[in-house]
NUZA-603771 format. One record per residue (C-alpha): z, y, x; residue in one letter. Coordinates in steps of 0.05 Angstrom, whole numbers, plus 32768, in hexadecimal, padded with zeros to 4 digits. Layout:
REM residues N
ZYXa/...
This chain:
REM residues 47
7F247FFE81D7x/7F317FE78194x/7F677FAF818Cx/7F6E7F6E8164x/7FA27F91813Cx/7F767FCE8133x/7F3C7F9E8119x/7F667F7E80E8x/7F817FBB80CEx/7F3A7FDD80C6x/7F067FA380CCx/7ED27FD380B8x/7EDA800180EDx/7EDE804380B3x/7F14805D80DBx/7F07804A811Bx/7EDE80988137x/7F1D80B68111x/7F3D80E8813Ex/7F8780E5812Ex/7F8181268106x/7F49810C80E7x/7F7780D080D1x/7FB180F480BCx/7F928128809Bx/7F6B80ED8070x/7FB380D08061x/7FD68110804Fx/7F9D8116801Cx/7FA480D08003x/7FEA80DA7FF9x/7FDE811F7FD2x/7FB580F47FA6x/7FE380BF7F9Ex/802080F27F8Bx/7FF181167F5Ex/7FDE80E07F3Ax/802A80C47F32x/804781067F20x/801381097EE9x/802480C07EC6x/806D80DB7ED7x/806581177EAAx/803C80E97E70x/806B80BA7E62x/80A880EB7E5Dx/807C811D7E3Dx/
């Protein structure tokens, strides 16, 4: 059962037939992303 919580955090429902690894791998590669993407303005703008 999904909770009110749940519903507010994903009203959509795009997460909700997730398994956890499912989840976490998504997040793990959203956060690759974000690091890559801040380690490259990082190296432009001392470069």
């Amino acid at each position: 059962a999904i909770t009110e919580e749940e519903k507010e955090l994903d009203p959509d429902g795009t997460y909700a037939g997730f398994s956890r690894v499912d989840f976490v791998k998504s997040v793990l590669d959203w956060q690759g992303s974000v690091v890559e993407v801040s380690s490259g303005q990082f190296r432009n703008v001392v470069a």
